[in-house]
N, C-alpha and C positions, 0 to 999 in steps of 0.2 A: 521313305514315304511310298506305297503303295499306288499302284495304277488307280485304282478305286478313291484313295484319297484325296489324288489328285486332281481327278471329277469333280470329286465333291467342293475341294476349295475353288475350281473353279467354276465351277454353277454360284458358288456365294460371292467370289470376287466380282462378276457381271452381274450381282444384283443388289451391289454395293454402291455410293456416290464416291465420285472421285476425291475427296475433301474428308471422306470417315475413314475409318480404321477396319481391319479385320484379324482375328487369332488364330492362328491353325491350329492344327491336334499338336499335344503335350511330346516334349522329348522326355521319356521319363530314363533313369539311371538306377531303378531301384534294384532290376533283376541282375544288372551285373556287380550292383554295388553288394550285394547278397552272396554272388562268386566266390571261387577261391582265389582269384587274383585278377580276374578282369582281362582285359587284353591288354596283350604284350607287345604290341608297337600301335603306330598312331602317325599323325601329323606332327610336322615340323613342331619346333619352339615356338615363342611369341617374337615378334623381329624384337630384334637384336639382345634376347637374352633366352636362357635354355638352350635343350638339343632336344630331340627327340623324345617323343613319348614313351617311356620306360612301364617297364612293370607294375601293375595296380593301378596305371591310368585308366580310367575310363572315358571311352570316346565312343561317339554318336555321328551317324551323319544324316543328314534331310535333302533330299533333293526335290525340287516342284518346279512349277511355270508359272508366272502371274501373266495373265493376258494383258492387252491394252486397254486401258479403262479402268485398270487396278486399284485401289485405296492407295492415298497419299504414304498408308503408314501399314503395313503387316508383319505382325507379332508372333514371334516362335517361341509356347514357353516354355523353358526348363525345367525340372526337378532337381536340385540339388539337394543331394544328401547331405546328414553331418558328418563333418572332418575333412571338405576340401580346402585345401589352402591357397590353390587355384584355378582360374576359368580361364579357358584361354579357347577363341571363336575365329577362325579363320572361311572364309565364303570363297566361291568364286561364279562366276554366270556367263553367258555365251554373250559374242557381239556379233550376231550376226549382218552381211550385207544387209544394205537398206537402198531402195531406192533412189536417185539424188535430192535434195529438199526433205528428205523423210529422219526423222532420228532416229537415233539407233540406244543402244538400251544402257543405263547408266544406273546402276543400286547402289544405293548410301547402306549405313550400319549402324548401329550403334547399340547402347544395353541398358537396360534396366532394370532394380532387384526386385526383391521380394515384396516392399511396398505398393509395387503395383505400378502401372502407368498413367494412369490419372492426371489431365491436360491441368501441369501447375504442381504434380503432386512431388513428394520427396522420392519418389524411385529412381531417379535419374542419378546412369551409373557410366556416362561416357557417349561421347558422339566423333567418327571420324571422319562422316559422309564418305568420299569414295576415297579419301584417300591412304585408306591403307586396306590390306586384305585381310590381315590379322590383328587381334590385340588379346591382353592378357588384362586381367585384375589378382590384385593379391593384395591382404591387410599391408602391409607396408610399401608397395608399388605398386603401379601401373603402364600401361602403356600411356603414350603423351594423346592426351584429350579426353581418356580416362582420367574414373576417381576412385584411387587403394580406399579398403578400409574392408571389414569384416564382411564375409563370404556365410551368410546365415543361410539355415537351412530352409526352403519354400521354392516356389513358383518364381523365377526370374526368367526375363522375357529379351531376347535377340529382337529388337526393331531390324526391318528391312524396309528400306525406302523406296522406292521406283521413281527415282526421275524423269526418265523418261525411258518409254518401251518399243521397240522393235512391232513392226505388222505382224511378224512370227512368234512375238512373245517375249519374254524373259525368261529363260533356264539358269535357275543356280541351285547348288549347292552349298550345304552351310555345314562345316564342322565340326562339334563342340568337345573339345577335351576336359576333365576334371582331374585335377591334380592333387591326391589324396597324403595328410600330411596335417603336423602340429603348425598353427598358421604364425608367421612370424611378428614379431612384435609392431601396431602400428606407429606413421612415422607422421605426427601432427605438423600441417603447413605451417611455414613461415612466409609475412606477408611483407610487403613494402613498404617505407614509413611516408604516412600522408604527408609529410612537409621536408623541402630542401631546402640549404641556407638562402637560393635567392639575392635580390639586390630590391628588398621594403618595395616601393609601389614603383611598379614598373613596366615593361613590355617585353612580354615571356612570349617564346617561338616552341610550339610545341606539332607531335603527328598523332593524331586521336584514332586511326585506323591502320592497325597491325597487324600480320600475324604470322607462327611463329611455326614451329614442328608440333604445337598441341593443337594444331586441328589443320587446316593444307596448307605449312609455310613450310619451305625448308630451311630456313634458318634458326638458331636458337636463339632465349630469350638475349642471352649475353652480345652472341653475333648483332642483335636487333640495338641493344642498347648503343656498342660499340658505335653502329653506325649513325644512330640519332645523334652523337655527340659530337660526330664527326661534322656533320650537317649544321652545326651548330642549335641543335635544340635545346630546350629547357625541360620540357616533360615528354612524354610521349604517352599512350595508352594500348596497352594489350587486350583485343577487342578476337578473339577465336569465337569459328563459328558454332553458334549452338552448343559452350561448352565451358565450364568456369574452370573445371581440370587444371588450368594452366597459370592460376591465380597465385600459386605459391612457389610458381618456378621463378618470379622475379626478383625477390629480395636481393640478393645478389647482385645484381645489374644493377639499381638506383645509389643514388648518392648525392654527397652534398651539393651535386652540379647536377643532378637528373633526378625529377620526381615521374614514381611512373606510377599510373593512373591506372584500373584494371576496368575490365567491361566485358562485352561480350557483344558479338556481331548476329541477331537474332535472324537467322534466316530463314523465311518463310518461302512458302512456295509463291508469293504475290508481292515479293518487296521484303528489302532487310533493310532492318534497323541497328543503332549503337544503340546496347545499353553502359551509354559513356560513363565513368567515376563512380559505379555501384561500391558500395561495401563489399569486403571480401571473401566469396567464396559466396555469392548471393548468383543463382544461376534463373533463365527466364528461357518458358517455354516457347517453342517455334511451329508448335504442330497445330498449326490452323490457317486459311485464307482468309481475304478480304471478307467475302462473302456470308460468314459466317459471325461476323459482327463481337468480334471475341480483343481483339486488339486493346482495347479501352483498359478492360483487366490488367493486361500485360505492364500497359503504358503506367498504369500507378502502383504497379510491385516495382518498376524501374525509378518511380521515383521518391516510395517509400526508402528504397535503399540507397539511397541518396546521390541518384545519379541522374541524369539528363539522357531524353529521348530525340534519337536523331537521326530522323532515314539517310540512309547510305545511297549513294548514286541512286538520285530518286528515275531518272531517265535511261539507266545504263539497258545495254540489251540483249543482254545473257539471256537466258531462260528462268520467268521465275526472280527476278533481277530487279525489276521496275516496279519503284514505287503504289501501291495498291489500295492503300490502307485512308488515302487522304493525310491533311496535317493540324488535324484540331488537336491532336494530343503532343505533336513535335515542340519540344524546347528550345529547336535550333534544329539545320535541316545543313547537308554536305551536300551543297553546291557543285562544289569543284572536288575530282578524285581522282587521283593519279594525274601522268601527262594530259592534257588538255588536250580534248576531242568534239564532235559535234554535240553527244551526247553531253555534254556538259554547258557548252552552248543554249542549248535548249534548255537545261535545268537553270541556268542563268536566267533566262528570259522566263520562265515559268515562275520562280524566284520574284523577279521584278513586276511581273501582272500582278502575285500577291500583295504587294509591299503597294502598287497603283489602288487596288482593291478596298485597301488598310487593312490587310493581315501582315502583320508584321510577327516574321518569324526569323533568328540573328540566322546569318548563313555561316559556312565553316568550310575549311579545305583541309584533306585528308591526302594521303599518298595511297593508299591501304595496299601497301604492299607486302607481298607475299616469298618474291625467292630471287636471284640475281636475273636479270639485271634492274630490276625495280627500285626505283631512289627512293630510302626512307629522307623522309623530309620536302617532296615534292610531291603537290605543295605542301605548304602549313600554313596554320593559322598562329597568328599573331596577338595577343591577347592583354590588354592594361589590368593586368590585378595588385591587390594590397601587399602582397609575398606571394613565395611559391609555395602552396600548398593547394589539396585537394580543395578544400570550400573555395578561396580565392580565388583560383585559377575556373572552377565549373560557374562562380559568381559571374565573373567576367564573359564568361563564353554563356550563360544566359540572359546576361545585358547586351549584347550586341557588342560591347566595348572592343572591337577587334576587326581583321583583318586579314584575307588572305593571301600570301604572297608563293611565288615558285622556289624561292633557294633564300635559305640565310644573306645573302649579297643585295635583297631588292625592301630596299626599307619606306615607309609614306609615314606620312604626317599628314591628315585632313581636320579641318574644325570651320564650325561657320560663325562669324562673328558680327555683333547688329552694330547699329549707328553709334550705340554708348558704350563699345571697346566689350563687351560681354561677347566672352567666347564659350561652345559649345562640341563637345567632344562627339566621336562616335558611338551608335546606339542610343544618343540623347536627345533631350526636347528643347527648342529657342521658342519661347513665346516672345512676339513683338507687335506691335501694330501692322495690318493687312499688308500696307505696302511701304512699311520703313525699308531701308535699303539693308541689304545682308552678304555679305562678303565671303564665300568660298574660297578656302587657300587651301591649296595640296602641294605640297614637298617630299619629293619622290629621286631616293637615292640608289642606283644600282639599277636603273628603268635599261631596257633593253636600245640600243646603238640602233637608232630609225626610228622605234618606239613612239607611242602618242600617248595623252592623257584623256581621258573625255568622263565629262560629269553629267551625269544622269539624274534624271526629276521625275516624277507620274508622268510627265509628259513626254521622256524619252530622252534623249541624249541631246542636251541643248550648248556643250561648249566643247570642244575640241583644241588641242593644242602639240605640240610635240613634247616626248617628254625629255626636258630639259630644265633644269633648276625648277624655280617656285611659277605655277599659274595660279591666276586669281579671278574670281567670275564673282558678279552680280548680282541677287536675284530680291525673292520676297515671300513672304508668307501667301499674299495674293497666287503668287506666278507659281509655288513649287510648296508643294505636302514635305518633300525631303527630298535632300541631294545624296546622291554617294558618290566613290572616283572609281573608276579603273583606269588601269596602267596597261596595252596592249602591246604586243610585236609588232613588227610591219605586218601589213596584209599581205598575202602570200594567194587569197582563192577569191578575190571578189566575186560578190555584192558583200560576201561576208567579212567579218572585220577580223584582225588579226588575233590571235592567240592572246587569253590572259598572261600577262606577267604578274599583276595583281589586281585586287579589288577591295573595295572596303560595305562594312554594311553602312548603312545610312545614319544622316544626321537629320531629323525629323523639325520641322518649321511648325509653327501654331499661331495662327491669327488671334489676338485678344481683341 
């Protein structure tokens, strides 16, 4: 890219909103695809397959700066001629010192073909955000977060992201090789089967927040399965960010002892979402903020495809991280994510003003773990469905009927039961008279050595006990909208209360 150009796209990147998009000038391939043989070396291979760029490759490179203040999203588009059999895009960009307190510059990647980019549309051809430098596409492979399939002749577009920018800028350069050739036969996904044998109506332990080497996990799908099963789970959910790519890598892993659920971790720059139990190969765009009133969309293509809507560490505080979006469209909302920290704390309590409020939305625990030392299965949720299978199992986890706990080892039992032996399970409703008496019983096996029980109402935490065999508390439709239990550690930082062990969502009371 020329000094001149460079100008130019940045006089239009500062007169761009942080939240739009911008295109730069075309990489075209015409004049050397027209050559008698193009150039004769190049950049490496795609990680871990190829070598060098051989003979008849054609390669391109771009170099530019995006200032601070840049568009969420800038588009570099290709020409591809006919007869390539592969694209393969490798970038890299400067990090310069910053300040202390100040960030320093971070570019995501990712690709889309010839239908265009269009917020929702079908061009979407791979996403790895930062964590790879290079990736490759070919009709029968890909790199992982990439999608193979036919390499058509037109306009495809290099997305560069800007997370965050340096006071000096962002300088990168972007790659692009063409690998010219008869393209090889393609290779159609194979998916996982919606249902495992199970044990008929029961209480499935499953981790609905994964991921894996298709988008920043370094483990694979098998390592991933290996360890769910280890953990003692029953399903678990492969949730990669911003990328379905990784939909047909699991068949393989499930089994009549593990159903595995497929999704997608929609990351926005204002809060990410699960698109939990989606149909296979059903991918959901991420390119938009709160701000921009777009979410709504999203939220019912995720549940067209028959999946549930479920911000992810609504509190956490990455960058970019914290829930943004509100929860009128959440089906169920992750409470708890990974080891238990403040910011979970707080989405607890956030959690529970809603449920004081009367928005009742079921909460969930997640480990979403990513690469060692990360425990899949810490926490999970706990789930009563009809079998194990996809409807039943996303049935349950959008009733409330469940439960979050830290390890296979920490089991409860909660119901609240009226004057005339009528018991009421979790996520359910007790209608009784105002003030008939109502009986809270929680049984809680595997509670932590010191441990307490405490049962929570709108009105806050009104019984406390150790946790130790079965407690039993009193209350009333008058006195309590709905009870839940958590299971805590010892305190370890007063005024604050110990670390969850577990939690359940609520059993809801009604005055007749």
């Amino acid at each position: 890219m020329t000094d001149a150009m460079n100008h130019a796209t940045r006089r239009a990147l500062l007169a761009t909103g942080a939240a739009t998009a911008l295109t730069l000038g075309t990489v075209s391939f015409a004049e050397a695809a027209e050559g008698p043989g193009g150039p004769a070396a190049g950049p490496g291979g795609p990680e871990g397959r190829g070598g060098a760029a051989g003979t008849g490759d054609l390669v391109r490179s771009v170099s530019g700066t995006l200032p601070p203040g840049s568009p969420d999203f800038v588009y570099l588009p290709v020409e591809l001629p006919k007869g390539v059999r592969e694209l393969h895009v490798a970038y890299a960009y400067d990090r310069p010192a910053v300040p202390a307190g100040t960030q320093g510059n971070a570019l995501d990647i990712g690709l889309f073909d010839q239908r265009g980019t269009a917020l929702g549309g079908r061009g979407f051809r791979g996403w790895s955000g930062g964590a790879r430098k290079e990736f490759f596409v070919r009709a029968d492979e890909a790199t992982p977060g990439y999608v193979a399939g036919p390499l058509r002749a037109g306009t495809w577009y290099v997305a560069l992201s800007p997370y965050t920018i340096a006071p000096q800028g962002l300088a990168y350069t972007v790659t692009v090789t063409l690998r010219l050739g008869a393209p090889a036969p393609a290779v159609p996904p194979v998916y996982p089967p919606e249902r495992a044998r199970g044990r008929g109506r029961a209480w499935y332990r499953g981790d609905c927040h994964l991921h894996t080497v298709h988008s920043d996990g370094r483990r694979t799908p098998a390592e991933v399965a290996a360890l769910a099963r280890a953990a003692g789970l029953d399903f678990l959910a492969g949730t990669e960010h911003n990328t379905h790519a990784g939909h047909g890598a699991w068949a393989d892993s499930a089994g009549d002892d593990l159903l595995v659920l497929l999704g997608e971790e929609v990351t926005t720059r204002t809060g990410h979402v699960l698109a939990l139990g989606t149909d296979p190969g059903t991918f959901v765009d991420w390119r938009y903020r709160a701000r921009e009133n777009r979410f709504g969309r999203f939220a019912r293509e995720i549940r067209r495809a028959g999946g549930l809507v479920v911000p992810a560490h609504p509190q956490a505080t990455c960058i970019g991280c914290a829930w943004k979006f509100g929860f009128g469209d959440a089906d169920a909302v992750e409470v708890w994510n990974g080891p238990y920290t403040p910011d979970d704390e707080v989405s607890l309590a956030g959690w529970d003003g809603a449920l004081a409020r009367g928005r009742w939305t079921p909460a969930m625990g997640n480990s979403d773990a990513h690469r060692d030392p990360d425990l899949v299965g810490t926490p999970q949720t706990v789930v009563l469905a009809d079998e194990l299978s996809r409807g039943a199992i996303l049935d349950g986890l959008r009733a409330g009927r469940s439960y979050v706990a830290e390890s296979s080892s920490v089991s409860v039992e909660f119901t609240l039961t009226d004057a005339h032996g009528r018991t009421t399970g979790l996520g359910e409703r007790l209608t009784v008279p105002p003030d008939e008496p109502v009986t809270a019983r929680l049984r809680v096996t595997g509670a932590p050595q010191g441990g307490t029980v405490r049962l929570v109402t709108d009105q806050g935490v009104l019984f406390t006990a150790p946790a130790t065999g079965t407690a039993e508390w009193t209350t009333s439709a008058a006195r309590s909208a709905y009870v839940r239990a958590e299971v805590r550690h010892p305190v370890t930082a007063p005024p604050l209360p110990g670390a969850l062990s577990a939690f359940t969502n609520p059993v809801f009371l009604q005055a007749r």
